[in-house]
C-alpha positions in Angstrom: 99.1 92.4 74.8 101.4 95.9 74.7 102.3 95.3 70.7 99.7 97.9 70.0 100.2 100.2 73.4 101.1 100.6 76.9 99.5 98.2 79.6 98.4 100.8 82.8 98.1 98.8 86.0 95.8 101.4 88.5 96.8 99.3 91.5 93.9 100.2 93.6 93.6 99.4 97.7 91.0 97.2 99.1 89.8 99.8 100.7 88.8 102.3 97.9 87.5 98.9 95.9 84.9 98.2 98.9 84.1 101.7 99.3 83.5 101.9 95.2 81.2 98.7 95.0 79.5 98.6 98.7 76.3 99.8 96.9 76.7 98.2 93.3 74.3 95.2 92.6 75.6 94.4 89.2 78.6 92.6 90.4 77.6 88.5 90.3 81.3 87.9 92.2 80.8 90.1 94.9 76.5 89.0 94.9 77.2 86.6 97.7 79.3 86.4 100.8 81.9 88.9 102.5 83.3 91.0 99.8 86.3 92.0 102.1 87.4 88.7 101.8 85.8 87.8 97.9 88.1 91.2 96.7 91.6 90.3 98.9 91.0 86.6 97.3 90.8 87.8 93.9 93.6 90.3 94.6 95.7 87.6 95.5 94.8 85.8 92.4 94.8 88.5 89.8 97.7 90.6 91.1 100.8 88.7 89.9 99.5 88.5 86.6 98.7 92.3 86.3 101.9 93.1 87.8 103.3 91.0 84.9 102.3 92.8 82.2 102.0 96.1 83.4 104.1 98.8 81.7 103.3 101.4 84.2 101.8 100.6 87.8 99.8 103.6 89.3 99.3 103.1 92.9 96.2 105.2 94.2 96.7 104.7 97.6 96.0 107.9 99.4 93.0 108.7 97.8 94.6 110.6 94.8 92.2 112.5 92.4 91.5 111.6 88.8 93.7 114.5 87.7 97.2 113.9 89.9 96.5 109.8 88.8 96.2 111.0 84.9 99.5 113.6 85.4 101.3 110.7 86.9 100.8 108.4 83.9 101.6 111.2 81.1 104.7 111.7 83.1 105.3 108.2 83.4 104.5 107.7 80.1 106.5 110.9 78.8 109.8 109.1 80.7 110.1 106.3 78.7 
């Protein structure tokens, strides 16, 4: 998968993920049930393997801004 580029791995808190889809209809997984609990399970799932083949891994806990999270991976990137 990174033959071509860099893998970014915007590691995002459960928090900011409800927050971002509480209103959104267009999202069949989250459609039914508790989506606390639907996100932390696919989290669980899903993490490892994004951790795996990540390059770089962002975390945007404590609500960063688009801007700091882009300057972050140009330095990030810029380091290597």
């Amino acid at each position: 998968m990174t033959a071509k580029g860099k893998v970014v791995y915007l590691k995002t808190p459960l928090e900011i993920q409800l927050k971002r889809t509480e209103k959104d209809k267009k999202r069949p997984l989250l459609a039914k049930g508790n989506k606390k609990k639907i996100l932390e399970a696919l989290k669980k799932e899903r993490e490892p393997r994004y951790e795996e083949i990540a390059d770089i891994t962002i975390d945007q806990k404590g609500q960063k801004n688009r801007k700091s999270i882009i300057d972050e991976i140009i330095d990030k990137l810029s380091n290597e």
